[in-house]
C-alpha positions as a Markdown table, in Angstrom:
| # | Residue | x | y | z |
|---|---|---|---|---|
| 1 | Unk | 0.5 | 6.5 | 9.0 |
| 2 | Unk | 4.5 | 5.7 | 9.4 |
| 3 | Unk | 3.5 | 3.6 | 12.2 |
| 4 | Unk | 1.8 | 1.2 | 9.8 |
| 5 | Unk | 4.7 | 0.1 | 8.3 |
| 6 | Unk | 5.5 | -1.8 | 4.6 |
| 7 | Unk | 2.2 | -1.1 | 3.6 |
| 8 | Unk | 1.9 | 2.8 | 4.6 |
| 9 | Unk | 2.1 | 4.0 | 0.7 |
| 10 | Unk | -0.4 | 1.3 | -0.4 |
| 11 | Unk | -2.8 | 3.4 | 1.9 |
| 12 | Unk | -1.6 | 6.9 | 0.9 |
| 13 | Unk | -2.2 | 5.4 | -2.7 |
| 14 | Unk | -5.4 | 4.5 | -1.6 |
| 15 | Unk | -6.4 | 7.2 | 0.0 |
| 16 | Unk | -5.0 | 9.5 | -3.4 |
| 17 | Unk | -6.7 | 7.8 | -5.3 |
| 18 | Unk | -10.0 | 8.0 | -4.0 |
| 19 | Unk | -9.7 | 12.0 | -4.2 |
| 20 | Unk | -8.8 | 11.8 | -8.0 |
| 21 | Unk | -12.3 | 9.2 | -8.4 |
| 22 | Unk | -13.9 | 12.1 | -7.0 |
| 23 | Unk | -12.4 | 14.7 | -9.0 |
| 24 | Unk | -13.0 | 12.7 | -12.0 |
| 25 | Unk | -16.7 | 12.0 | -11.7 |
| 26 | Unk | -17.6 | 16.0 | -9.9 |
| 27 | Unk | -15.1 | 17.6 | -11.9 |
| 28 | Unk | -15.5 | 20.0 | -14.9 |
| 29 | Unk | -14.4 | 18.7 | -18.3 |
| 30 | Unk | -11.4 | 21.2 | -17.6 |
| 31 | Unk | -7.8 | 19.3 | -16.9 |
| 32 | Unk | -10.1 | 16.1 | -17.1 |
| 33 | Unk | -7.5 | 14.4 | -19.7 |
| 34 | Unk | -4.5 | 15.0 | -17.2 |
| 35 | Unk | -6.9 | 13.9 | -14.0 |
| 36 | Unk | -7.6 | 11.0 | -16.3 |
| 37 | Unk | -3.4 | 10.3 | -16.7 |
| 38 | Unk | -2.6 | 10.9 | -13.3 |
| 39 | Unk | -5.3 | 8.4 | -11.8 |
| 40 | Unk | -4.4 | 5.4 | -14.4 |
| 41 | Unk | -0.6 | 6.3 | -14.1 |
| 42 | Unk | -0.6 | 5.9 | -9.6 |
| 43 | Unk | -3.6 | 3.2 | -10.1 |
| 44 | Unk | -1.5 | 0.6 | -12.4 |
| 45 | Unk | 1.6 | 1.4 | -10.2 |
| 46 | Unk | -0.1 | 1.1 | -6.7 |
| 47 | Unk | -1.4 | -2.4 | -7.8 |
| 48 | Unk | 2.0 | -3.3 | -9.2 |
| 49 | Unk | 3.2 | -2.6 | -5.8 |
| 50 | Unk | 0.9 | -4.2 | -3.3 |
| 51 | Unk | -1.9 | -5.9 | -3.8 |
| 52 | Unk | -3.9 | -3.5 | -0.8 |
| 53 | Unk | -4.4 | -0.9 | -3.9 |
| 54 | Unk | -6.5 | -3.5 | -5.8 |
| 55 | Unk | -8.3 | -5.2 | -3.1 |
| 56 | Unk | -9.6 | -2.1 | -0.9 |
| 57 | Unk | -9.4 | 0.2 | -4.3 |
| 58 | Unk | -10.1 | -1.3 | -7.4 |
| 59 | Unk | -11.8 | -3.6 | -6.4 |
| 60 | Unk | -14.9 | -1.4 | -5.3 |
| 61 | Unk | -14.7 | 1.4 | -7.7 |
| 62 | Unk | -15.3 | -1.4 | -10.4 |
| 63 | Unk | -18.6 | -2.1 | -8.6 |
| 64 | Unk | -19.4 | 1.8 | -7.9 |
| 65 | Unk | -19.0 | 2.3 | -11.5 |
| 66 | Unk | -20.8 | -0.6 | -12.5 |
| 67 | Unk | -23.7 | 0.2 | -10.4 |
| 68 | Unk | -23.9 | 3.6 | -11.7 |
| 69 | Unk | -24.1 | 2.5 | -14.8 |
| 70 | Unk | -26.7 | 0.0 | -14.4 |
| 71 | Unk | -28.5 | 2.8 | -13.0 |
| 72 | Unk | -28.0 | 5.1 | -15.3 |
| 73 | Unk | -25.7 | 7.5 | -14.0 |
| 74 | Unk | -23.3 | 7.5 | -17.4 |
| 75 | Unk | -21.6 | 10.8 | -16.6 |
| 76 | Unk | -17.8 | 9.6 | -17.0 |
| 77 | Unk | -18.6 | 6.1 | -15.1 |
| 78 | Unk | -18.0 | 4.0 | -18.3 |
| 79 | Unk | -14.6 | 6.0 | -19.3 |
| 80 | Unk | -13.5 | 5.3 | -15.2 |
| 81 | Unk | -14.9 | 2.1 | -15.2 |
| 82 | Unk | -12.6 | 1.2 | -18.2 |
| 83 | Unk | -9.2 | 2.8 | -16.4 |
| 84 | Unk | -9.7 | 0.9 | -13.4 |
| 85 | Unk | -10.3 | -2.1 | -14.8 |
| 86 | Unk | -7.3 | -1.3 | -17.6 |
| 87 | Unk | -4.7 | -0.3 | -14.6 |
| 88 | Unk | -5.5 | -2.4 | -12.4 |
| 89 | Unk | -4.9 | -5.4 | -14.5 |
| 90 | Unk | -2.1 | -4.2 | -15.9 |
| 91 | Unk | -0.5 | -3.7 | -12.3 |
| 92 | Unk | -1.7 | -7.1 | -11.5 |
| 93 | Unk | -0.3 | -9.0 | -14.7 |
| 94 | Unk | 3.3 | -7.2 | -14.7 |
| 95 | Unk | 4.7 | -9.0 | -11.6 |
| 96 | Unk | 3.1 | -12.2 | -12.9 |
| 97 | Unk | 5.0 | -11.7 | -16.0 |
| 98 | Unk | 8.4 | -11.4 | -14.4 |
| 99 | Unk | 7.8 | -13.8 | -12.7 |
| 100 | Unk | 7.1 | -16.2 | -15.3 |
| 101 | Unk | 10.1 | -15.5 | -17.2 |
| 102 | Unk | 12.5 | -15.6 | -14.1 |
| 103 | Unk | 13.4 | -11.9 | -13.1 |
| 104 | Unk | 11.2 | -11.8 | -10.5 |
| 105 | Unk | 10.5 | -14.3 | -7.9 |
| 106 | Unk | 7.7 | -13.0 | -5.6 |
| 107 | Unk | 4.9 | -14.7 | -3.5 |
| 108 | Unk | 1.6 | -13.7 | -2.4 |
| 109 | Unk | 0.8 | -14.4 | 1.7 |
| 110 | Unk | -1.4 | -17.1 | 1.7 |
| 111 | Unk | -5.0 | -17.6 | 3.2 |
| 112 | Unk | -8.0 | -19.8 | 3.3 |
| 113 | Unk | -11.5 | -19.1 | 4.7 |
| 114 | Unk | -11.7 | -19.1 | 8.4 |
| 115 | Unk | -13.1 | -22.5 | 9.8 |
| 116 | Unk | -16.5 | -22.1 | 11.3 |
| 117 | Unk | -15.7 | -23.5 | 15.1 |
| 118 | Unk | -12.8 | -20.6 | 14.9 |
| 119 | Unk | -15.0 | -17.6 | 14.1 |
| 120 | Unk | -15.5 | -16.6 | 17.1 |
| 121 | Unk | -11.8 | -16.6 | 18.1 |
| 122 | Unk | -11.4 | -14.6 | 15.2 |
| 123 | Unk | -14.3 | -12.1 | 15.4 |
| 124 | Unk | -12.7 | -11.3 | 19.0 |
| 125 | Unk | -9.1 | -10.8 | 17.7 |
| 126 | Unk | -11.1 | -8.1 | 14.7 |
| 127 | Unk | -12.2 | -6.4 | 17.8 |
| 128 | Unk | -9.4 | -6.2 | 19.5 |
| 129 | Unk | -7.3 | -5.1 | 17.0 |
| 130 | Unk | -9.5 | -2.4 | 16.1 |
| 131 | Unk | -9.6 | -1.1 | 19.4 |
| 132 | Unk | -5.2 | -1.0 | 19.5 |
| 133 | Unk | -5.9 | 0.9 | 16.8 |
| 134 | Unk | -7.1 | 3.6 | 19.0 |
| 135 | Unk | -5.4 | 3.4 | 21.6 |
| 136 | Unk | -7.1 | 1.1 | 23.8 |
| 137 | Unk | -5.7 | -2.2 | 25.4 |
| 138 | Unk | -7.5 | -3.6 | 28.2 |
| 139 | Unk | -4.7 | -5.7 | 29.2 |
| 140 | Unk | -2.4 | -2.2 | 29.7 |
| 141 | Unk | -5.2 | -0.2 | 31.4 |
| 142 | Unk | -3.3 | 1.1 | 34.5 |
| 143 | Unk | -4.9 | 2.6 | 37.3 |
| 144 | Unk | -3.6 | 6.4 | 36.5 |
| 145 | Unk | -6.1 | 8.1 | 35.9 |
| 146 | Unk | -5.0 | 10.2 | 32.7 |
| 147 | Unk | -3.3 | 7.1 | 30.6 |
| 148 | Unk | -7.1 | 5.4 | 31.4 |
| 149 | Unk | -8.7 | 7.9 | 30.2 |
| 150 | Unk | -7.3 | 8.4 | 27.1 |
| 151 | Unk | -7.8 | 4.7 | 26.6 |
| 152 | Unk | -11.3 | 4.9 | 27.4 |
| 153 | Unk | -11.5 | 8.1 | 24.7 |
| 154 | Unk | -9.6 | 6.1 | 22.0 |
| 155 | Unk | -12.5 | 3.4 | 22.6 |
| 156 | Unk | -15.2 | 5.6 | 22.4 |
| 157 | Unk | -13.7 | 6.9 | 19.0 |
| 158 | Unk | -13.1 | 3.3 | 17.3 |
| 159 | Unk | -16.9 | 3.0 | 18.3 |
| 160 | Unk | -17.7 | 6.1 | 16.6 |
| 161 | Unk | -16.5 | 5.2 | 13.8 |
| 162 | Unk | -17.9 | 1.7 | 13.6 |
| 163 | Unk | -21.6 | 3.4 | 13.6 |
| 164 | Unk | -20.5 | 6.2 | 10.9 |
| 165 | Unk | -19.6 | 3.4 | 8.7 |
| 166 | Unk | -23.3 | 1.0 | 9.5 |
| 167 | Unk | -25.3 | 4.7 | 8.8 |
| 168 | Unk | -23.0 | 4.9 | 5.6 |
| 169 | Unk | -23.7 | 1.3 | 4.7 |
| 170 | Unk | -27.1 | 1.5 | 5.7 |
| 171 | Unk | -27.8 | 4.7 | 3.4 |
| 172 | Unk | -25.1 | 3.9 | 0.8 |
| 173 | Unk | -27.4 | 4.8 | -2.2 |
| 174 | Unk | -27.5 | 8.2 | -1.2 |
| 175 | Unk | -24.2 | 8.6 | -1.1 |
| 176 | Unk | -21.8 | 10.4 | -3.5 |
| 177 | Unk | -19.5 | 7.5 | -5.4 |
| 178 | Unk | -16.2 | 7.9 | -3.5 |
| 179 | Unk | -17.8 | 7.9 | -0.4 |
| 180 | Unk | -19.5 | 4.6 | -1.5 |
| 181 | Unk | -15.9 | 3.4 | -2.6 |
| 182 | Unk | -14.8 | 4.1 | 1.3 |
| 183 | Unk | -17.6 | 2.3 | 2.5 |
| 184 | Unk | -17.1 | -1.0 | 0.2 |
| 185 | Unk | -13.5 | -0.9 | 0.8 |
| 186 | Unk | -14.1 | -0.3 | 5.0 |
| 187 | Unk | -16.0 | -3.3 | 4.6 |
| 188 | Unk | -13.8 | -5.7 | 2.4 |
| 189 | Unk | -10.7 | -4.8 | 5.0 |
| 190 | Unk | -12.8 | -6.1 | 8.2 |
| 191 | Unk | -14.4 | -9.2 | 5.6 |
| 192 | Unk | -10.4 | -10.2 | 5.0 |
| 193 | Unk | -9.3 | -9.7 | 8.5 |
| 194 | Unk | -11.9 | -11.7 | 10.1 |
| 195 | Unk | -13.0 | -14.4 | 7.4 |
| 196 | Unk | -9.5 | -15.5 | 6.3 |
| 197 | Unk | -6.7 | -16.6 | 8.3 |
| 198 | Unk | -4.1 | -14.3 | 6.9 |
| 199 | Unk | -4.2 | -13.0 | 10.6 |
| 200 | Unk | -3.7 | -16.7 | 12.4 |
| 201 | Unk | -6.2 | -15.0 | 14.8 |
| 202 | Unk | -3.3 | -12.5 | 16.1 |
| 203 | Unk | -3.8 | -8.5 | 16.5 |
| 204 | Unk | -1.8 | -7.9 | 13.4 |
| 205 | Unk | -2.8 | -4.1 | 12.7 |
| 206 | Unk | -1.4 | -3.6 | 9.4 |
| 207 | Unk | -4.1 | -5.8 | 7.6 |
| 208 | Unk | -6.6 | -3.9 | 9.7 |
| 209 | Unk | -4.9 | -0.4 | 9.1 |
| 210 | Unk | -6.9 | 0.5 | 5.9 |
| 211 | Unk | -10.2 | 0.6 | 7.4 |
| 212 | Unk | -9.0 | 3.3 | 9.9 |
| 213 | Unk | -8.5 | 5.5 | 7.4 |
| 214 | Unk | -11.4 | 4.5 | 5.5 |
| 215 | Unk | -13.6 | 4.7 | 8.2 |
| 216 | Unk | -12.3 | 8.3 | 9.7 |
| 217 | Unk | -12.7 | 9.7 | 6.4 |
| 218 | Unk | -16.6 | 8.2 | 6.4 |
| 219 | Unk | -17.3 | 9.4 | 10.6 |
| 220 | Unk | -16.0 | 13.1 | 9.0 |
| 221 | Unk | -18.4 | 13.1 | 6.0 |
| 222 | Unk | -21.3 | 11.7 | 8.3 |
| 223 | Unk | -20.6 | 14.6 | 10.6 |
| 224 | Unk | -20.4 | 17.4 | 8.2 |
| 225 | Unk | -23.7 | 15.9 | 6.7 |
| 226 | Unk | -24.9 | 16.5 | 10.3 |
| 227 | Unk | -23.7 | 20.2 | 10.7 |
| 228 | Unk | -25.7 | 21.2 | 7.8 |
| 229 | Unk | -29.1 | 19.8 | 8.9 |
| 230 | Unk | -29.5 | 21.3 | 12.3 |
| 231 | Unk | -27.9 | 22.8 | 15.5 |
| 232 | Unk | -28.1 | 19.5 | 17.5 |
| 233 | Unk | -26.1 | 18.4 | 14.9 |
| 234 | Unk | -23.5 | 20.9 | 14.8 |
| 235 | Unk | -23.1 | 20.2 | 18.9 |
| 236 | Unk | -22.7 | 16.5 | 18.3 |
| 237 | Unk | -20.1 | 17.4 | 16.0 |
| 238 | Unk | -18.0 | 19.5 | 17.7 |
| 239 | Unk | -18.2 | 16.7 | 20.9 |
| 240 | Unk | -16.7 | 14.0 | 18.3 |
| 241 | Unk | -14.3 | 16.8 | 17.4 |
| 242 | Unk | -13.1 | 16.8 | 20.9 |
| 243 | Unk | -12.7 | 13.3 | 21.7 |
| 244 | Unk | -10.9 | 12.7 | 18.3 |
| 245 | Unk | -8.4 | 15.6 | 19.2 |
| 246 | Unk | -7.7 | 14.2 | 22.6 |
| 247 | Unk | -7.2 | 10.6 | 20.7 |
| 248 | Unk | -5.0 | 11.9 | 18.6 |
| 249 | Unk | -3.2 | 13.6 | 21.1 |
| 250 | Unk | -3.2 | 10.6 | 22.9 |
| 251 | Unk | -1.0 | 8.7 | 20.4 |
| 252 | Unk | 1.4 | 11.3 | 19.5 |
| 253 | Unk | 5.1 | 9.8 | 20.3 |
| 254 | Unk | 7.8 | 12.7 | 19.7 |
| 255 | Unk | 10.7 | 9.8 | 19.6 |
| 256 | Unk | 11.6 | 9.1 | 16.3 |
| 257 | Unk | 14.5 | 6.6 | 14.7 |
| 258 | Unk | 16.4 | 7.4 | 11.9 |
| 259 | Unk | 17.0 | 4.2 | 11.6 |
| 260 | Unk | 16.4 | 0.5 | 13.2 |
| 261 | Unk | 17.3 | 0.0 | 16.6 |
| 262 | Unk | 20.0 | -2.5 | 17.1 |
| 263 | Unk | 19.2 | -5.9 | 17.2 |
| 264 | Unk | 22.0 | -7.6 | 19.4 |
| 265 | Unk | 20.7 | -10.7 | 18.9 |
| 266 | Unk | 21.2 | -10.8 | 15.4 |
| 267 | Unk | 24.4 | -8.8 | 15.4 |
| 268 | Unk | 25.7 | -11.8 | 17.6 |
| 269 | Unk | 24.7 | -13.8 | 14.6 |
| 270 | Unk | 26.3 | -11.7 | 12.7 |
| 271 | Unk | 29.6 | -12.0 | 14.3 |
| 272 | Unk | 29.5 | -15.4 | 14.9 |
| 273 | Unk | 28.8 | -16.1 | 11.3 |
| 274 | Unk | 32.2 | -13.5 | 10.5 |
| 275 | Unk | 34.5 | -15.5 | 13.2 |
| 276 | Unk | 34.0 | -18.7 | 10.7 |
| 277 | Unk | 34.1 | -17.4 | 7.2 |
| 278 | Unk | 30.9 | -18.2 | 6.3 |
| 279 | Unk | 29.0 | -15.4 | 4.0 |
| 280 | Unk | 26.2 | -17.4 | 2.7 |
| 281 | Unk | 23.6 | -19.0 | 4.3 |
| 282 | Unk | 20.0 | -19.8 | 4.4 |
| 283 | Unk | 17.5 | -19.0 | 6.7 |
| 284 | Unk | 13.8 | -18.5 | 8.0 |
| 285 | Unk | 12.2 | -16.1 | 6.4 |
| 286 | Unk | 12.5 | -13.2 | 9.2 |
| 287 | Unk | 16.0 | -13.7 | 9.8 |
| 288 | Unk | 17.0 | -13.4 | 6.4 |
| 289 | Unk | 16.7 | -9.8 | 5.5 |
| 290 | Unk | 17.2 | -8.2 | 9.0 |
| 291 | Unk | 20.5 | -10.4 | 9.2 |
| 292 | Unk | 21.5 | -8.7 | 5.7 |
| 293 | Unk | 21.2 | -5.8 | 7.4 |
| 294 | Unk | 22.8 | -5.7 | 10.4 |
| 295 | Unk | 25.7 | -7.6 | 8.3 |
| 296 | Unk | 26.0 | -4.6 | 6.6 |
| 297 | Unk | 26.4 | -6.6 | 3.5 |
| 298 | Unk | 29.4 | -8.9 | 4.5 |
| 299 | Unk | 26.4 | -11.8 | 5.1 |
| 300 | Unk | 23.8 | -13.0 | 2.4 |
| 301 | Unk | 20.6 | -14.9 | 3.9 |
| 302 | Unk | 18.6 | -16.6 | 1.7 |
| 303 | Unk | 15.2 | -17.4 | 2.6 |
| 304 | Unk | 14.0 | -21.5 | 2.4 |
| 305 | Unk | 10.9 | -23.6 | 4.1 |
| 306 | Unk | 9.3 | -26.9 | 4.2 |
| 307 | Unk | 7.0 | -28.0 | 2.0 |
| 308 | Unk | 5.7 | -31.8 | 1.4 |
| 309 | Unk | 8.7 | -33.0 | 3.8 |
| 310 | Unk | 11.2 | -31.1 | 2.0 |
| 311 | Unk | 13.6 | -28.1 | 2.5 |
| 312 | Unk | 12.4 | -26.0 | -0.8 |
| 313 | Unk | 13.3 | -22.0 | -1.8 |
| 314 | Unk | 11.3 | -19.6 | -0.1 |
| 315 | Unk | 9.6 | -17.7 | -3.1 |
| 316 | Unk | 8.8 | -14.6 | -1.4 |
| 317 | Unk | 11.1 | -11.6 | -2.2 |
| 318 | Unk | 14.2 | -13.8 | -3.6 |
| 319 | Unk | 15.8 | -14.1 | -6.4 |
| 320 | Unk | 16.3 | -17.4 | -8.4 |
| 321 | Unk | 20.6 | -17.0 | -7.9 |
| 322 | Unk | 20.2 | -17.8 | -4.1 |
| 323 | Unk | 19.2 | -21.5 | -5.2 |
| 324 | Unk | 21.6 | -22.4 | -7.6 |
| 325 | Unk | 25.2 | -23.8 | -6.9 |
| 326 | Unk | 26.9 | -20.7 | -7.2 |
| 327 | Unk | 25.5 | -18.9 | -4.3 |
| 328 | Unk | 27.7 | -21.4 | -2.5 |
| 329 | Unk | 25.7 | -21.4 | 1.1 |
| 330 | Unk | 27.4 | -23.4 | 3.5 |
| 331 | Unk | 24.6 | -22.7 | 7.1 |
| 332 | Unk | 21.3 | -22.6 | 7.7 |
| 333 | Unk | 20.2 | -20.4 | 10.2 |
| 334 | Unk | 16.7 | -21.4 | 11.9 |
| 335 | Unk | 14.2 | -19.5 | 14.3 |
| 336 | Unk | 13.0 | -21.0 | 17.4 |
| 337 | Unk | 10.0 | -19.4 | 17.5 |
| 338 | Unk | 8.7 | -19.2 | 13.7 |
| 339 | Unk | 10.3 | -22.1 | 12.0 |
| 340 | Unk | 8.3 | -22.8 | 8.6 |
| 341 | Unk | 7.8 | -26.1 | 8.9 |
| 342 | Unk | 11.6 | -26.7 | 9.5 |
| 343 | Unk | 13.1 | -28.9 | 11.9 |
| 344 | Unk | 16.5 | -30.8 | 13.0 |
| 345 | Unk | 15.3 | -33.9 | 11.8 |
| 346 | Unk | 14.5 | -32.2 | 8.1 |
| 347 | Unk | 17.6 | -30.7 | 8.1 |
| 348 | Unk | 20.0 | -33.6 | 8.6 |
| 349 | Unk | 18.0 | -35.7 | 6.3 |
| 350 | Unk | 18.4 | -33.3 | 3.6 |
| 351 | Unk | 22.3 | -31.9 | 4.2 |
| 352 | Unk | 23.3 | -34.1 | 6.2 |
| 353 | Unk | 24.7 | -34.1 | 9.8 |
| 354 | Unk | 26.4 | -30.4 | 10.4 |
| 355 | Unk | 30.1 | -29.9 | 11.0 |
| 356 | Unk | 28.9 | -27.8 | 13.8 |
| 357 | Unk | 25.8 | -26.6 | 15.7 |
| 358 | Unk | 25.6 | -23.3 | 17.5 |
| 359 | Unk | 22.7 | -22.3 | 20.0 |
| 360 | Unk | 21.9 | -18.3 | 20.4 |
| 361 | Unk | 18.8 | -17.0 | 22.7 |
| 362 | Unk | 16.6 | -16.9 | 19.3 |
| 363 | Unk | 18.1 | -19.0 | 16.8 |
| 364 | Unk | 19.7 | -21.8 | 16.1 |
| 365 | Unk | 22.6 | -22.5 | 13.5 |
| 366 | Unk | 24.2 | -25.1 | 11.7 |
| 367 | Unk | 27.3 | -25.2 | 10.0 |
| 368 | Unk | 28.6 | -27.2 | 6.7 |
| 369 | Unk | 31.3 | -27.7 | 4.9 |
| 370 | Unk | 29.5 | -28.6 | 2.1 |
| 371 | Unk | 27.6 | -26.7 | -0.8 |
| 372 | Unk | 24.1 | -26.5 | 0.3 |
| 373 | Unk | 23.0 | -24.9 | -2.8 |
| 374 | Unk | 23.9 | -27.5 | -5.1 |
| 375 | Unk | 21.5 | -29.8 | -2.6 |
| 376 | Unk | 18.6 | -27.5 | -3.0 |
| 377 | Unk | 18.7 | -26.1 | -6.3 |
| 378 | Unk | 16.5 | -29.1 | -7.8 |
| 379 | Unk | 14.1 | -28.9 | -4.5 |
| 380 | Unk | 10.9 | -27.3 | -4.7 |
């Protein structure tokens, strides 16, 4: 799970609360206030956080309890069915707040229904990504024996686990409630990943990530099902067993950082941003908080973009100081590869020609010698 990255403790969250939904409907009356507390207490804050709590949470425990109680099934649904939907819209309208009243300036990643003529592409890239997941990677598939197997294992499993989740789907109203949670929440992470282009059709894992854990917990509980009906059963079982192991074992890296590796690339930024006195600048988005950090603080990089022909604030983790003429930025620092709609032409027509350009291996940067901030303050 640490390989997952920023959203590792939205899953955790996830995956916590889905054992406290279970506790809460099975449970005895016993403790059932403080079960009650704890779930609405790490519910509001795991949607305050990231918005992968109320999307692949919230989101389908509202329907699970809503169903139930369509159906009848009014042991403690109404009473979870009210926390959810209390928590969960409390966690959502707090950063919307702060926002709103200027001590918060955040931005949600944008995305819009994939077009039909790039389905396709993007059904592929689902698949793919799923199988990296595991392990697999045809394009790294080397012709030593042991690495290929493994790869071929870690395949097998991300298959295995794609058919646990169907026979779940496919007999979700004879399933307990949490496991019908897992399954609606398996299915709206593959729906985002492959219907909207928050992926731009690239194998990014973290937006698939959820319905790993999702779905391994669903292949376990389809397997246990299976060892209590017959002995064939308990043999197929033990064989997925195996092949999990030796996927697991598979993917097990023993190096470990304490802390990022060193960017040299940035650190020559760094420096060469030192050599001229200049401690504010803006910057594309991914250059902005990595160069804060390998400036150790001497360096603040504000994040901007274009938008409508103009060089505007980037809204997404900044604060509302960076655009106003006391920030006092005097560079902009721009990637080569991901540039945000930025461009030389843009910049010059917006502050002017530079005092001086510098050209690195990944970025390029221009200095001033006036106050950029006091140019951009009124653009967005």
């Amino acid at each position: 799970m640490l390989t997952v990255g920023m959203h590792n403790v939205a899953i955790f969250t996830i995956l916590l609360l889905v054992l406290l939904y279970q506790i809460i409907l099975e449970g005895t009356p016993q403790h059932g206030r403080l079960w009650f507390a704890c779930y609405t207490v790490i519910l509001f804050c795991g949607c305050l956080g990231d918005g992968y709590v109320l999307y692949y949470f919230s989101v389908p425990a509202v329907l699970v309890s809503a169903l139930h109680l369509i159906r009848g099934q009014k042991k403690n649904d109404w009473r979870i069915l009210l926390a959810t939907i209390g928590a969960s819209a409390g966690g959502w309208l707090v950063p919307r707040l702060l926002n709103r009243f200027g001590f918060l300036q955040t931005q949600s990643a944008g995305s819009d229904l994939v077009p039909l003529s790039e389905i396709g592409n993007y059904l592929l890239n689902t698949l793919n990504t799923w199988l990296l997941i595991f392990g697999f990677d045809l394009g790294k598939i080397t012709i030593s024996p042991l690495p290929a197997v493994f790869a071929i294992v870690g395949a097998v499993c991300a298959l295995i686990v794609l058919i646990a989740a169907v026979v779940a789907l496919i007999r979700f109203f004879e399933q307990p409630a949490w496991v019908q949670v897992l399954v609606l929440s398996f299915g709206a992470v593959f729906g985002s990943f492959t219907l909207t282009t928050v992926t731009r059709a690239e194998p990014a894992v973290r937006y698939l990530s959820p319905a790993f854990y999702s779905g391994i917990l669903l292949a376990a509980w389809q397997l246990d099902s299976l060892t209590a009906v017959k002995q064939r059963g308990k043999r197929l079982a033990s064989l997925v067993s195996v092949l999990f192991l030796l996927m697991t074992a598979a993917n097990i890296s023993l190096q470990c950082y304490s802390s990022p590796q060193n960017d040299w690339s940035l650190i020559e930024v760094a420096d060469s941003l030192r050599a001229r006195g200049v401690d504010r600048v803006y910057a594309t988005y991914w250059e902005t908080h990595a160069l804060n950090y390998y400036a150790e603080g001497v360096i603040e990089a504000a994040p901007i973009q274009a938008l409508n022909e103009e060089i505007v604030p980037y809204r997404w983790s900044s604060k509302s100081d960076w655009y106003t003429p006391v920030y006092g930025a005097s560079g902009v620092i721009l990637s080569k590869s991901k540039r945000y709609g930025i461009n030389e032409a843009l910049l010059e027509s917006q502050f002017g020609i530079p005092a001086e350009r510098l050209e690195l291996k990944d970025v390029l940067i221009w200095f001033y010698d006036s106050n950029l901030s006091e140019m951009i303050e009124n653009m967005e």
